[in-house]
N, C-alpha and C positions, 0 to 999 in steps of 0.2 A: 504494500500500500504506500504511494508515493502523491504527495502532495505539488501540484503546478500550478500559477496563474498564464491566464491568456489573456493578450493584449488583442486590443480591434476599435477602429474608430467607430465613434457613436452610431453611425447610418447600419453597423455592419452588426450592431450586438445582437437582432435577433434572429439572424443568417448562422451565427454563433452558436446561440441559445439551443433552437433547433436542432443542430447537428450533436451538440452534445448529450440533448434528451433524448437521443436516437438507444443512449449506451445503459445498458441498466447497470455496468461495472464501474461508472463516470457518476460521484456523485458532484455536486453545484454547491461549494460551501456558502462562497458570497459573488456579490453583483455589484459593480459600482458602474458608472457613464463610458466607462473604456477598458474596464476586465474583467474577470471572473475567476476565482480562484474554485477550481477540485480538486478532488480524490480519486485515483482511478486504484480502483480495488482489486489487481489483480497479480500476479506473482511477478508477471513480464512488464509488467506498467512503463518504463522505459520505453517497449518496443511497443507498444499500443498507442503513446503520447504521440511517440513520432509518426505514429501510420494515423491518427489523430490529426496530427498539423499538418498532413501531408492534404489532409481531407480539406479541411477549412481551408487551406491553401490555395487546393484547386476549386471548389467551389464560392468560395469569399472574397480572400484574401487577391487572388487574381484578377478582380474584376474592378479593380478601386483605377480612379481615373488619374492618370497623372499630372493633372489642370497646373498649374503654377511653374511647370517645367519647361 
């Protein structure tokens, strides 16, 4: 059992939220306007986080606009 927070601009938390409520091994300690701290309850939790960020990555995290650049 290993404790993570996840960072995401406000527009993106409930893109987040979602994907995380997918996992019944993920639990949602807390919620603030740009992260979320869980629990992933599982022996491999390391290799689940990262196949985790890999998730939000491609479905979230990839679609933010690069405006100011």
């Amino acid at each position: 059992m290993e404790n993570y927070r996840i960072y995401f601009d406000e527009a993106e938390r409930s893109d987040v939220l979602r994907i995380l409520r997918k996992y019944n091994d993920v639990l949602i300690d807390n919620i603030d306007d740009h992260s979320v701290g869980i629990t992933i309850e599982r022996d491999d939790s390391g290799l689940f986080y990262r196949g985790l960020m890999d998730e939000i990555d491609r479905e979230v995290y990839s679609l933010r606009s690069d405006s100011g650049i």
